[in-house]
Each structure stands twice: as structure tokens, then as C-alpha cells.
C-alpha positions in Angstrom: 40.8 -22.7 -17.8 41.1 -20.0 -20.4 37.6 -19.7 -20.6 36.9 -19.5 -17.1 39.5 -16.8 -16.3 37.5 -14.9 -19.5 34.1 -15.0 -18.1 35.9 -14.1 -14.7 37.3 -10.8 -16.5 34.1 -10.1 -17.9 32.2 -10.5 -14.8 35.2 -8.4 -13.3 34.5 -5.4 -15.8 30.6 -5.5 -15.4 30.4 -5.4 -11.7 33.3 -2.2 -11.9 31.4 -0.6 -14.7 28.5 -0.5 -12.6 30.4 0.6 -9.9 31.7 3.7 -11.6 28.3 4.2 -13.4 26.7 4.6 -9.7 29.5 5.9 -7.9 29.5 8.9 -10.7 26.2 9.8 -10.5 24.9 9.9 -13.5 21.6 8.5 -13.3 19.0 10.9 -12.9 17.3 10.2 -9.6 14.4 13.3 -9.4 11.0 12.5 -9.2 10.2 14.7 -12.4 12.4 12.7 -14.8 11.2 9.0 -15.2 13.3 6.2 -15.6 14.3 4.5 -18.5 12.3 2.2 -19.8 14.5 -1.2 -19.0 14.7 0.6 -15.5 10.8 1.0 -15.0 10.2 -2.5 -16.6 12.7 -4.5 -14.2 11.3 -2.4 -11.1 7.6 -2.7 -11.6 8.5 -6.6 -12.2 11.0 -6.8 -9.0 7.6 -5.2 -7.2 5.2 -7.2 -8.5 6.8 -10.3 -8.1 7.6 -9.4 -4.4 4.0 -8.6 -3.3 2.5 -11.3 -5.0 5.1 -14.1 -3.3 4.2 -12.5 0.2 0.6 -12.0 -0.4 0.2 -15.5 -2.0 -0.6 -16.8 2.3 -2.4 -14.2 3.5 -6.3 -15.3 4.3 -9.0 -12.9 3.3 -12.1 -12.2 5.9 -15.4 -11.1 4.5 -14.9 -7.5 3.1 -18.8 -6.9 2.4 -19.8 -6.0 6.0 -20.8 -2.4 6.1 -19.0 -1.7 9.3 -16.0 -2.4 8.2 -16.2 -0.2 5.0 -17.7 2.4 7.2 -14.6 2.1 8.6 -12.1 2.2 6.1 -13.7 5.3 4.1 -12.9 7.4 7.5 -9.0 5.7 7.3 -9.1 6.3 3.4 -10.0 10.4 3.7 -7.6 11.0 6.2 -4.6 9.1 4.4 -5.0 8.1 1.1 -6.9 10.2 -0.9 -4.2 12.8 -0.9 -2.2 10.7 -3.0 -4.6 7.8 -4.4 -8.1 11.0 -5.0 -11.2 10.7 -4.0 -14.6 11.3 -6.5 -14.8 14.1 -8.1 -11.0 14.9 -7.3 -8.6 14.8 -10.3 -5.5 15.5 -9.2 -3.5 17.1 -5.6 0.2 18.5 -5.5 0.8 15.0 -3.8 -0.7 13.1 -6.9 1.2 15.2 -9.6 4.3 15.4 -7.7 5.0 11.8 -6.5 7.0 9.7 -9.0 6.2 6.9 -9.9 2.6 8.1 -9.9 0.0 6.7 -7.4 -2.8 4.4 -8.9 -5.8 6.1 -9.1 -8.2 4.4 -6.8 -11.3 5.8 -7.7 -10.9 4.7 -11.4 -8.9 1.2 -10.9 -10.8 -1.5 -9.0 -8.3 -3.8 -6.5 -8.4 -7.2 -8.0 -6.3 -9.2 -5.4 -7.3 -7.9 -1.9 -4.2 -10.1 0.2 -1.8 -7.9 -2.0 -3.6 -4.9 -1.3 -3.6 -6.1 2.6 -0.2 -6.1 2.0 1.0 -3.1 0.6 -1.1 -1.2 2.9 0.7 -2.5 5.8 4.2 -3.0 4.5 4.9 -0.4 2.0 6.7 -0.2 -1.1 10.6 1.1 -0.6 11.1 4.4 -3.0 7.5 4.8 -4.1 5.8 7.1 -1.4 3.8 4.2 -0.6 4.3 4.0 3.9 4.2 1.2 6.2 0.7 1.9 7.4 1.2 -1.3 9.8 3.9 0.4 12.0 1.3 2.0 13.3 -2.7 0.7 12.4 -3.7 -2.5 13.4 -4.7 -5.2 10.6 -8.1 -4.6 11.6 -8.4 -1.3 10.4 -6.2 -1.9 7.3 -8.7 -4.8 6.3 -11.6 -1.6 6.6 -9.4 -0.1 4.3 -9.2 -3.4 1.9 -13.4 -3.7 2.1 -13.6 0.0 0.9 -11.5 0.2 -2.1 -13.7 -2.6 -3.0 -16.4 -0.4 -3.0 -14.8 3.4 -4.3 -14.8 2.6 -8.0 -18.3 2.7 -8.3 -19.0 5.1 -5.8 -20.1 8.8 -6.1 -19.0 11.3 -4.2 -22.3 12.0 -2.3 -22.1 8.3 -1.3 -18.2 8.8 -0.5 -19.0 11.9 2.0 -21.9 10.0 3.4 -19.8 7.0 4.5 -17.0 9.8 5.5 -19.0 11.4 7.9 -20.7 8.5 9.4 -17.4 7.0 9.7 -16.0 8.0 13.1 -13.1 9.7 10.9 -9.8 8.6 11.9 -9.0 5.3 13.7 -6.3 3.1 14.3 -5.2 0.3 16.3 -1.4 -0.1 16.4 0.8 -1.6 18.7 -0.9 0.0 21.2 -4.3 -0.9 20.8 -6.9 -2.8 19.1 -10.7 -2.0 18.1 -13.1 -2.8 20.8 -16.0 -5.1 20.2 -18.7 -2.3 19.1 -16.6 -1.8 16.1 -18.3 -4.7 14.3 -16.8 -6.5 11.4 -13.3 -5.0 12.9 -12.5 -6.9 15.8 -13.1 -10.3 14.1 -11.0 -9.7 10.9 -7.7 -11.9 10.3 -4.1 -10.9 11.2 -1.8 -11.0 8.0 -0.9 -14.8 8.7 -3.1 -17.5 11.0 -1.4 -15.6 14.7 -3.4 -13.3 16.4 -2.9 -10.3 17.3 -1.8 -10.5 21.2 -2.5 -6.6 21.5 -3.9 -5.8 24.6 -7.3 -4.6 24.2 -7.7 -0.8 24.7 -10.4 2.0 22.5 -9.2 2.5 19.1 -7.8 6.5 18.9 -10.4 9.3 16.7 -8.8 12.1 15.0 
């Protein structure tokens, strides 16, 4: 009994120190100071482990049609090189300001495509990363998947090429879906076996 009403007290004085250690505000939480290093270890494992548990289901479609990377290069100029660069591009004020830092895309080749799926639609809570599925259909996000395939080893004349030719822009949220001529789009897998019961309706350019 002794024991148990020790480890109770114990318990008691962790959970209130961390209490008063949150409630007085000393942890540093600006972008410009990093966290300590126990603190960056237990969140970049907390993240990984996350993503990889609710990637581990998701089926991959064929990211090698040329459509589809077409595709995602237009999705990838518009919202993710400001943050994850482009070639020939070494930094923006997003890149340099957002803590922790953005991967650099053009240097660091995606290795497990489902987690990439993933992150791209879902997020990742305090990291700058957005939701990109609240409003682009899995289509388009798989474009974006096929594409970061291919960026590593692209250079920049390449990268513009496939920009311009891209249609710029397009997504297909809850609102609408890519139409048939986008080939290589319209046939790509939802995050899980459902499909998608959009209704069917031209994808929006920007």
C-alpha cells in the first residue's frame, strides 16, 4: 500500500509540474528558436510513427504516366514550391521562415509515395504543412505524388517545360472531379478502396 500511494504522489507531482511548467510559459514557442533536442526527437518520432501507421493501407496507382506528372508539376508551382523550392531556387522568405524547416524537394527524393499521398492530403498539425484534401481531389494530389518522383532529377528547363504545358492550377475537391480527358487522373485510387462519389463536373484552372 505504501508503495502504491508513493508512485501515486509521484505521478501526482509530475503531471502538476508539468502543469505549472505549461501554464507559465516558459517554453519558447517562436519559430526562430528550435526546440530542444528531447523535444524535436519525440516530435519527429510522434510524426513519423503517425504517417506511417495511416499510410501503411493506402494502395498506390501507377505514378509513371506523363499526364499525371504533367499534372502535378502545374499543382506543385502554384503551392509547393514556395515552401518545398523548385530548381535552381535556394531558398524563399517562406522556406527560411517556417520552423521546423520544409524538406527540400528538389534535393530529397520521396521514398514511400502512400505517406507522401498522405501528408499531402492530411497535413501535419504545427508544421505549415495544410490539408491540401479539404479542398483537391485525390486525383490531383496523386499528380502531385507522380511528380515529386520525378523533380530530383529534373532541371529547371525541364521543370518550366512541364509547368507550362501543365494547364497550371487544377483541383478537384468536394465539388468536383477531373473529367475523362485528364488522362491518368480520373482513374487514380482514392486514399482507401471507396470511391470517390463526387459528382462529375470540369476540374477549376487558375
Amino acid at each position: 500500500m505504501k508503495t502504491i500511494i508513493w508512485l501515486l504522489g509521484v505521478l501526482l507531482l509530475i503531471v502538476v509540474g508539468k502543469a505549472v511548467f505549461i501554464w507559465s510559459g516558459a517554453y519558447n514557442i517562436a519559430a526562430d528558436e528550435p526546440h530542444w533536442w528531447l523535444t524535436a526527437r519525440v516530435m519527429d518520432t510522434l510524426r513519423d510513427r503517425s504517417i506511417a501507421a495511416r499510410a501503411a493501407d493506402i494502395a498506390v496507382p501507377k505514378l509513371d504516366d506523363e499526364s499525371l506528372i504533367r499534372a502535378g508539376a502545374g499543382n506543385y508551382d502554384a503551392m509547393c514550391a514556395g515552401c518545398h523550392l523548385k530548381p535552381g531556387l535556394e531558398s524563399t522568405e517562406s522556406s527560411k521562415g517556417l520552423y521546423p524547416a520544409p524538406p527540400v524537394l528538389t534535393r530529397k527524393r520521396i521514398e514511400d509515395p502512400a505517406a507522401a499521398f498522405w501528408v499531402i492530403k492530411h497535413g501535419v498539425k504545427m508544421s505549415g504543412m495544410p490539408a491540401w484534401g479539404k479542398s483537391m481531389d485525390d486525383g490531383y494530389i496523386w499528380g502531385l505524388v507522380a511528380f515529386l518522383q520525378r523533380l530530383p532529377d529534373m532541371p529547371r528547363g525541364k521543370y518550366d517545360e512541364l509547368v507550362e504545358i501543365s494547364g497550371g492550377h487544377q483541383y478537384g475537391g468536394t465539388e468536383a472531379v477531373p473529367q475523362q480527358h485528364d488522362a491518368g487522373i480520373e482513374d487514380a485510387p482514392a486514399e482507401h478502396s471507396h470511391a470517390n462519389d463526387h459528382s462529375k463536373a470540369p476540374p477549376h484552372h487558375h
